[in-house]
C-alpha positions as CSV (number, residue, x, y, z in Angstrom):
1,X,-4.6,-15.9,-6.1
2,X,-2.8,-15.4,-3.1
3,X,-2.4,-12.3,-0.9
4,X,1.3,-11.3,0.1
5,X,2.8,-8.9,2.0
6,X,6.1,-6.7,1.7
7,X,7.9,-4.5,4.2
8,X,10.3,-5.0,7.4
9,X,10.2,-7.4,9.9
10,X,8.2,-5.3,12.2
11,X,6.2,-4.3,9.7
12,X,5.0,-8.2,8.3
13,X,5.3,-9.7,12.0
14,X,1.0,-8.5,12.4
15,X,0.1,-10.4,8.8
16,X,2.5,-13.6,10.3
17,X,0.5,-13.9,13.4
18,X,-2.7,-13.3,11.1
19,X,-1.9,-16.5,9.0
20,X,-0.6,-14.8,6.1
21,X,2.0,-17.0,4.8
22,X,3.5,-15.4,1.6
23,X,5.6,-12.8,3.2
24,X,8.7,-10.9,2.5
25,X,10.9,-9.0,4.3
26,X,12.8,-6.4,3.0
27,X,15.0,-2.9,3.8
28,X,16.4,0.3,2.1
29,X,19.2,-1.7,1.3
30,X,17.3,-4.8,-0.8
31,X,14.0,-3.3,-1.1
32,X,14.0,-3.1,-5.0
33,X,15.6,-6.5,-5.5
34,X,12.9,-8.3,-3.0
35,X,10.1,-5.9,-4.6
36,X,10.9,-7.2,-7.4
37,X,10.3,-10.5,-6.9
38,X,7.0,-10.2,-5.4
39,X,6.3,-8.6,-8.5
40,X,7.0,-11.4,-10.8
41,X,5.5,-14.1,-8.9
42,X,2.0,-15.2,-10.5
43,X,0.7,-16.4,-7.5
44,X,0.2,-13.3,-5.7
45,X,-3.3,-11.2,-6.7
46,X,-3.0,-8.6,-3.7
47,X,0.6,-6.9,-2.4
48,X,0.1,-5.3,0.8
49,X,3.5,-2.9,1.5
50,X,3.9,-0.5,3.6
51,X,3.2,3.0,2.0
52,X,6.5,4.4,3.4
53,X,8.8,2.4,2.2
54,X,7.3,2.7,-2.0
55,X,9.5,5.5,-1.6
56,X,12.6,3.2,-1.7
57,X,11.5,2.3,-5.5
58,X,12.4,5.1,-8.3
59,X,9.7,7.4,-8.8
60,X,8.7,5.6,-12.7
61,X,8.8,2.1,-11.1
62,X,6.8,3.6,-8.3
63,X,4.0,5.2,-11.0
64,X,4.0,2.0,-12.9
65,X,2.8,0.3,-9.6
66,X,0.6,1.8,-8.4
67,X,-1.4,1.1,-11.5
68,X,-0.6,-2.8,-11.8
69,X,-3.5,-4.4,-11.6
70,X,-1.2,-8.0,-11.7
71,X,-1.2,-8.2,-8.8
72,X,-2.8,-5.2,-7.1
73,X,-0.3,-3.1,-5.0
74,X,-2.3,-1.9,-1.2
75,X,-0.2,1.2,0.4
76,X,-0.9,0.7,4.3
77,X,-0.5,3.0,6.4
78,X,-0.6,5.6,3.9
79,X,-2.9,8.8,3.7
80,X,-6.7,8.2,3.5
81,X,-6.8,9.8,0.2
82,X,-4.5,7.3,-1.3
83,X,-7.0,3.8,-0.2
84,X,-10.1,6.2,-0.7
85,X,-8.9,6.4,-4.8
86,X,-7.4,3.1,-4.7
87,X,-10.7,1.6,-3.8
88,X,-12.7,4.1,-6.0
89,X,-10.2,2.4,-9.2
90,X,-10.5,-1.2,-8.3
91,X,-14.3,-1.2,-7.8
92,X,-15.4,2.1,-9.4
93,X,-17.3,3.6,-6.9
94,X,-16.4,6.5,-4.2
95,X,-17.3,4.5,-0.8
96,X,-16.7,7.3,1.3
97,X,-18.3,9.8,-0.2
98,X,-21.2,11.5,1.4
99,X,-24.0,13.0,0.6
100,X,-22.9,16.7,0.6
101,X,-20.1,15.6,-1.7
């Protein structure tokens, strides 16, 4: 399984110069189409985008997603509360919560 990234060129350039080397770069105007196609490649486990642009993607396609587990869709740069339950459902413990939660 590979890890992959999706988002613009400013966006990706940090996972290039990191060694990641399945990347694609994408805007508003082929966002879908290149989603897409991260999607349906079999080789990618983990798809890191960029939590801003999701919103580019119909809300249903955007649902559907975020619970793929084929590969697994990371929001960065999102809110905290969307990694803190996105951890909590891939490993099915809270790691941030304390002990007066």
């Amino acid at each position: 399984m590979r890890i992959a990234v999706l988002g613009s060129e400013e966006f990706v350039l940090g996972f290039r110069l990191a060694g990641l080397k399945r990347v694609f770069v994408a805007d508003e105007s082929n966002y879908q189409n290149v989603f897409g196609e991260a999607m349906s490649d079999t080789e990618i486990g983990i798809l890191a985008v960029d939590a801003k642009d999701l919103n580019y993607l119909p809300h249903n396609v955007r649902t559907k997603v975020m619970d793929s587990i084929q590969p697994v869709v990371v929001p960065v740069g999102g809110d905290e509360s969307d990694l803190r339950e996105k951890v909590r459902r891939a490993i099915g413990v809270d790691l941030y919560k304390t002990e007066d939660e």
